[in-house]
DOLUMZA-518500 format. One record per residue: x, y, z of N, C-alpha, C in turn; residue in three letters. Coordinates in Angstrom, 1 decimal, padded with zeros to 4 digits. Each point is the difference from the previous one (the first is absolute). Example, Ala and Ser with C-alpha at 12.3 -4.5 7.8 and 13.67 -1.06 7.14 Angstrom:
<atoms>
@n.u 013.2 n.v -005.7 n.w 007.8 ca.u -000.9 ca.v 001.2 ca.w 000.0 c.u 000.9 c.v 001.2 c.w 000.0 residu Ala
@n.u -000.4 n.v 001.1 n.w -000.7 ca.u 000.9 ca.v 001.1 ca.w 000.0 c.u -000.8 c.v 001.1 c.w 000.8 residu Ser
</atoms>
This chain:
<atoms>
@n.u -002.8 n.v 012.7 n.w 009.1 ca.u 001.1 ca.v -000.3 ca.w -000.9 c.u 001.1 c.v 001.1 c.w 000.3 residu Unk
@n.u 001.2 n.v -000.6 n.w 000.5 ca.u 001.1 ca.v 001.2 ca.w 000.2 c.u 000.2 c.v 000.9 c.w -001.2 residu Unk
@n.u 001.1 n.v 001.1 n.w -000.3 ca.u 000.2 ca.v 000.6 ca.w -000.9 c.u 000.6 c.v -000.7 c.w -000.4 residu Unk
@n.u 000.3 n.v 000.9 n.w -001.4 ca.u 000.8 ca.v -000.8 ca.w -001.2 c.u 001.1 c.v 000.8 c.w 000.4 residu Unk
@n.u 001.6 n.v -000.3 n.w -000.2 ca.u 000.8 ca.v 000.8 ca.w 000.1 c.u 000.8 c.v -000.1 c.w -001.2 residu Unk
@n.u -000.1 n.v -000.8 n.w -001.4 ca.u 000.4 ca.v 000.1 ca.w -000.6 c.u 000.3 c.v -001.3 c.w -000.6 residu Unk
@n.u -000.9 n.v -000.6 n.w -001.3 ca.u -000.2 ca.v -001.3 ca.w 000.2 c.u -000.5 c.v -000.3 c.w -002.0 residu Unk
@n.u 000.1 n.v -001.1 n.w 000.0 ca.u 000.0 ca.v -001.2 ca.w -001.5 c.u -001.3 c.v 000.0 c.w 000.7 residu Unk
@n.u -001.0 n.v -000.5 n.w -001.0 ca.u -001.6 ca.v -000.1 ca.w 000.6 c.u -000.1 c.v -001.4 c.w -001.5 residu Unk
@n.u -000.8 n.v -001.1 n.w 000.9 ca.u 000.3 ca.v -000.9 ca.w -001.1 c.u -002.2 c.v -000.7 c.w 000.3 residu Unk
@n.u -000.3 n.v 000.2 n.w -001.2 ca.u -001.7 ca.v -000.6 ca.w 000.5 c.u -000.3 c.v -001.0 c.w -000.9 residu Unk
@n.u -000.6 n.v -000.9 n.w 000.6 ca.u -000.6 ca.v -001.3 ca.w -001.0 c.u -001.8 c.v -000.1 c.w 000.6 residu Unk
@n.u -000.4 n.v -000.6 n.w -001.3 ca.u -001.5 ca.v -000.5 ca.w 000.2 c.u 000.0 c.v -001.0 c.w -000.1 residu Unk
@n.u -001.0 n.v -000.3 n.w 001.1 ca.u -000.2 ca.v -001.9 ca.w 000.4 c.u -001.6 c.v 000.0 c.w 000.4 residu Unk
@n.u -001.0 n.v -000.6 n.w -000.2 ca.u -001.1 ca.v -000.6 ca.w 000.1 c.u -000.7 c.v 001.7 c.w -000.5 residu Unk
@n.u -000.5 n.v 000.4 n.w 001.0 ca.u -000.6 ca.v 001.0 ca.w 000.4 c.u 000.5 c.v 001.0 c.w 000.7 residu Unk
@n.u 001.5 n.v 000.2 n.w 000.0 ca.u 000.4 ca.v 000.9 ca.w 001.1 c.u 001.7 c.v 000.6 c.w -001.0 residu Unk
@n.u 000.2 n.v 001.3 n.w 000.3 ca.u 001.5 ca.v 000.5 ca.w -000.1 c.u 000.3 c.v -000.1 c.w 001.2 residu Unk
@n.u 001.5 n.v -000.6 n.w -000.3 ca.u 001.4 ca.v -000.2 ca.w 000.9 c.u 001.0 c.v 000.9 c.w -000.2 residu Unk
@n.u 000.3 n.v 000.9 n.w 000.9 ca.u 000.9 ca.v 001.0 ca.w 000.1 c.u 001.3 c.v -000.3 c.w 000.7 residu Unk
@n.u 000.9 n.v -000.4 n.w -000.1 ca.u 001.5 ca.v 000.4 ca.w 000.4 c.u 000.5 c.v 001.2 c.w 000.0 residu Unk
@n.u 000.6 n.v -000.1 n.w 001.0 ca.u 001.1 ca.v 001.5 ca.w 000.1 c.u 001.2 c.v -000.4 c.w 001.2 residu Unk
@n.u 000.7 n.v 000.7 n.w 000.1 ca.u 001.7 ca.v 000.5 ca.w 001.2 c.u -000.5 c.v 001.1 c.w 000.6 residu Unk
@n.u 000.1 n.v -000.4 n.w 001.6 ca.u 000.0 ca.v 001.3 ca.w 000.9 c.u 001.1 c.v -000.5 c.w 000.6 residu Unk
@n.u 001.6 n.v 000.8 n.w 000.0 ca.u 000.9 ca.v -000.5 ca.w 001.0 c.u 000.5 c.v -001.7 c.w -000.7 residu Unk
@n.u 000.2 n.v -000.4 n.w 000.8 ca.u 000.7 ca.v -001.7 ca.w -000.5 c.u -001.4 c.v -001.0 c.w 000.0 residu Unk
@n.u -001.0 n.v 000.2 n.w 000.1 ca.u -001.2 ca.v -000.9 ca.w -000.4 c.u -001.1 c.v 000.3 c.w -001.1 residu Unk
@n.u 000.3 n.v -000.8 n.w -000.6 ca.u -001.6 ca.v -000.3 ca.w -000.8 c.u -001.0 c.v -000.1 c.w 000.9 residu Unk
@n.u -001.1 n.v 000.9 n.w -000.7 ca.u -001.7 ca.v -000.1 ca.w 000.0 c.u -000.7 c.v -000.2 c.w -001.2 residu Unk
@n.u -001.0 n.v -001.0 n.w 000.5 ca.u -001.1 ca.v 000.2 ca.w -000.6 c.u -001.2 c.v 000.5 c.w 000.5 residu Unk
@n.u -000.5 n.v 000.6 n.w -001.0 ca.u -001.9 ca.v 000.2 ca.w 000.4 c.u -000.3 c.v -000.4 c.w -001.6 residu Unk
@n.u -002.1 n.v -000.1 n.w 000.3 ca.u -000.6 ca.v 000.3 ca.w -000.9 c.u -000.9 c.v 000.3 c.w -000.1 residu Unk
@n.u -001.0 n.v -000.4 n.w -001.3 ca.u -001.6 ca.v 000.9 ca.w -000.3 c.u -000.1 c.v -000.8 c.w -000.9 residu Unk
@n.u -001.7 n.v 000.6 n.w 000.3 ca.u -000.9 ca.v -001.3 ca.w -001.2 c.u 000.2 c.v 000.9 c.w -001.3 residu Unk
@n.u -000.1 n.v -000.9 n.w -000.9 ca.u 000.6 ca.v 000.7 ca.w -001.5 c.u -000.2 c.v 000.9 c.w -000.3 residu Unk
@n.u -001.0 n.v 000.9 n.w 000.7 ca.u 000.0 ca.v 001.7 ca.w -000.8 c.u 001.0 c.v 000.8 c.w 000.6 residu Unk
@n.u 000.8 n.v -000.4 n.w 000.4 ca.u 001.1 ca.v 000.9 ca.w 001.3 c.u -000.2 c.v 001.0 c.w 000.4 residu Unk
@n.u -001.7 n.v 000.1 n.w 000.4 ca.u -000.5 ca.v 001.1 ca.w 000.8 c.u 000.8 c.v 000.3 c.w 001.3 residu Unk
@n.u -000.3 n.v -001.5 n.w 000.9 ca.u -000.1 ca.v 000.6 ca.w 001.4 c.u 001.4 c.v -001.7 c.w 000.1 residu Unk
@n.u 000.7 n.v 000.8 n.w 000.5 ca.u 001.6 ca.v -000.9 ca.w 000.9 c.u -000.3 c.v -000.6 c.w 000.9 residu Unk
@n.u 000.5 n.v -000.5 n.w 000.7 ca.u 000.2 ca.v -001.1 ca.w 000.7 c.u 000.8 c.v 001.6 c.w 001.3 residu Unk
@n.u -000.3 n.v 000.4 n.w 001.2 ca.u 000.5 ca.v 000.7 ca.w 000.9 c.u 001.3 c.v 000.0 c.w 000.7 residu Unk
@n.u 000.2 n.v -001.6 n.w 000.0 ca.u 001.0 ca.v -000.3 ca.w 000.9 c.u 001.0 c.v -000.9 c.w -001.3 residu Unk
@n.u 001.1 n.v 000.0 n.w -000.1 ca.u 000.9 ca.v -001.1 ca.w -000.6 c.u 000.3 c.v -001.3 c.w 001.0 residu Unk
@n.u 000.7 n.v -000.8 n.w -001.2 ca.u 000.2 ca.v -001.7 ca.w 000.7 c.u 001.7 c.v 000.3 c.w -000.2 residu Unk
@n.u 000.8 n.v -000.3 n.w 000.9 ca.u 002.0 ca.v 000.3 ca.w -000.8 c.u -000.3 c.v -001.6 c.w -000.3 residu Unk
@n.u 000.5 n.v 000.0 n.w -001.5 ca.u 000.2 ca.v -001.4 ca.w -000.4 c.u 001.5 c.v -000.4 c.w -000.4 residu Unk
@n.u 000.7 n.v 000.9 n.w 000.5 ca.u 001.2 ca.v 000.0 ca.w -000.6 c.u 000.8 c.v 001.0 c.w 001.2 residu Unk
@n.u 001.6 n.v -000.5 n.w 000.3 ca.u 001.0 ca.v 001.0 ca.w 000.8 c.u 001.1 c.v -000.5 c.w -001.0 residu Unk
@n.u 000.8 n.v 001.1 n.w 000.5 ca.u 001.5 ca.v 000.0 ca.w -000.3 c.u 000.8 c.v 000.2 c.w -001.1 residu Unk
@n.u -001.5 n.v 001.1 n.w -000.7 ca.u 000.6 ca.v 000.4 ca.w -001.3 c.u 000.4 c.v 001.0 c.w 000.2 residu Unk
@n.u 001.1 n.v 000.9 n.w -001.3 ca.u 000.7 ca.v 000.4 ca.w 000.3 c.u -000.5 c.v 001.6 c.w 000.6 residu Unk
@n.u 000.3 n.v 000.6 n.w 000.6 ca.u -000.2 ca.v 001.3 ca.w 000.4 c.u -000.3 c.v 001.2 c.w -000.5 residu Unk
@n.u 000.7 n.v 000.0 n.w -001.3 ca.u 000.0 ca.v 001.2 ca.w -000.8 c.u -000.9 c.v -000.2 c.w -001.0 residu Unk
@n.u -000.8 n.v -001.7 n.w -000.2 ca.u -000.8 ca.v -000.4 ca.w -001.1 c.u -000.3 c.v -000.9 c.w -000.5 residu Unk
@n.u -000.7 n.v -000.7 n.w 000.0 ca.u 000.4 ca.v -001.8 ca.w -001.5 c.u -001.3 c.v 000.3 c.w -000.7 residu Unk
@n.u 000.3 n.v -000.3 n.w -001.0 ca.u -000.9 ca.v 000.0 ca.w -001.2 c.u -001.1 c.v -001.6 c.w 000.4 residu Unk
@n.u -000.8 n.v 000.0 n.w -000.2 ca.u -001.3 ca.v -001.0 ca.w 000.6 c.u -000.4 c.v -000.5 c.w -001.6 residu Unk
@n.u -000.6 n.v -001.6 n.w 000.6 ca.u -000.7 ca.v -000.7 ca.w -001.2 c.u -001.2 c.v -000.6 c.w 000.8 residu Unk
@n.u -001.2 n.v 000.2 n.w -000.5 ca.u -001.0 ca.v -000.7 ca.w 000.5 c.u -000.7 c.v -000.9 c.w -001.1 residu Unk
@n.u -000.5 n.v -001.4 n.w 000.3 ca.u -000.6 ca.v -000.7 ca.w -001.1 c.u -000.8 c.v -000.9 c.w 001.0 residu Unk
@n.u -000.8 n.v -000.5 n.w -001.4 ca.u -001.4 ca.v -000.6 ca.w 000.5 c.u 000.4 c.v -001.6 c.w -000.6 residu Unk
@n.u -000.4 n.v -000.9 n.w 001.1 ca.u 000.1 ca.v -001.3 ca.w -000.2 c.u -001.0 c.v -001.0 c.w 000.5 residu Unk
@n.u -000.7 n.v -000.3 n.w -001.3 ca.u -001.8 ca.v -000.3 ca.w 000.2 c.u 000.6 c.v -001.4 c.w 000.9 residu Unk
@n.u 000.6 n.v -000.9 n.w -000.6 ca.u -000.1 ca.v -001.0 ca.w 000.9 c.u 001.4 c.v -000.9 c.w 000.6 residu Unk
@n.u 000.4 n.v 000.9 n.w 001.2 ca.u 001.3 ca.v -000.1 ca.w 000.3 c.u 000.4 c.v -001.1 c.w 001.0 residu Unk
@n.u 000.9 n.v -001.1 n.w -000.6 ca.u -000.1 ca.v -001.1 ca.w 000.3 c.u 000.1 c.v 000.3 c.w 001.5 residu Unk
@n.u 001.6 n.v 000.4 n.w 000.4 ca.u 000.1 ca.v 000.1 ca.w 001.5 c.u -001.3 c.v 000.5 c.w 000.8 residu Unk
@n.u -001.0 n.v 000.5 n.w 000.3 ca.u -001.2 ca.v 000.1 ca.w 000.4 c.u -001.0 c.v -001.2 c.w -000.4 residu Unk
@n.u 000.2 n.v -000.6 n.w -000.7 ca.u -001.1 ca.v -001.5 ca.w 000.1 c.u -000.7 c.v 000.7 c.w -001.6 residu Unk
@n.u 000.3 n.v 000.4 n.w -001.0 ca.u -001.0 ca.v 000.7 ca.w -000.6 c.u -000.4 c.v 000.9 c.w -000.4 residu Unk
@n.u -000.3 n.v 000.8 n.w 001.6 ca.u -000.5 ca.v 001.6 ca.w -000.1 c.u 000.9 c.v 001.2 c.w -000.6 residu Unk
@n.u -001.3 n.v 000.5 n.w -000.5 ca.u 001.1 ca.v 001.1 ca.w -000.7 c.u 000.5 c.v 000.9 c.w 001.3 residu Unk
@n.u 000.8 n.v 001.2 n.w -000.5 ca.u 000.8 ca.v 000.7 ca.w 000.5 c.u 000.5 c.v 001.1 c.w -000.7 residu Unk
@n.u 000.4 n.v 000.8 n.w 000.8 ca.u 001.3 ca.v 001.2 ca.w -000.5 c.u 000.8 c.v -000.1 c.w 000.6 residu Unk
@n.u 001.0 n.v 000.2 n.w -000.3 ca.u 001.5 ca.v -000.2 ca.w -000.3 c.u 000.5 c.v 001.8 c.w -000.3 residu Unk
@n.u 000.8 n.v 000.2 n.w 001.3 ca.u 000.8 ca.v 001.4 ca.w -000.2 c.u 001.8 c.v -000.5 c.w 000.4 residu Unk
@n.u 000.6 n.v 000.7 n.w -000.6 ca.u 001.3 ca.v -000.3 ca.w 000.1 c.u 001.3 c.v 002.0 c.w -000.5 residu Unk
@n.u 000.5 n.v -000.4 n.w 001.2 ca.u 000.8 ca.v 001.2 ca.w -000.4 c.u 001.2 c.v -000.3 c.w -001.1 residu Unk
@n.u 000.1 n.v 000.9 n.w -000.9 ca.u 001.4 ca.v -000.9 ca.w -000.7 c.u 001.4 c.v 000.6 c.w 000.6 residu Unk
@n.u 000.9 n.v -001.1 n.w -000.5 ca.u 001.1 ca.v 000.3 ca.w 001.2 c.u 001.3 c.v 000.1 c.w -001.5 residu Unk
</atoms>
């Protein structure tokens, strides 16, 4: 997981696991961990570019059954602009 350089940290629970968001640079990451938030996830996913540089404040939410996927639930991260 790269460093943090200075970042909004936004976390939601979904099934069995915490979802972490963060800003390194102009992309969102995620990682996670199974609900005790012992042990992280090593490496991040960028789910997100082109926010703003200096920051965006992050929303993460849990959506049990999200139609555009057929159903399946989901999280949902979004930078606010």
């Amino acid at each position: 997981m790269p460093s943090l350089s200075g970042t909004d940290l936004a976390v939601v629970s979904a099934d069995s696991k915490l979802y972490l968001y963060y800003q390194n640079g102009s992309d969102i990451h995620e990682t996670f961990s199974d609900k005790d938030g012992a042990h992280w996830t090593a490496s991040s996913t960028i789910v997100g570019s082109n926010a703003k540089g200096e920051g965006s404040p992050l929303t993460a939410y849990y959506v049990h059954n999200d139609g555009v996927l057929g159903g399946k639930s989901t999280v949902c991260e979004a930078p606010s602009r």
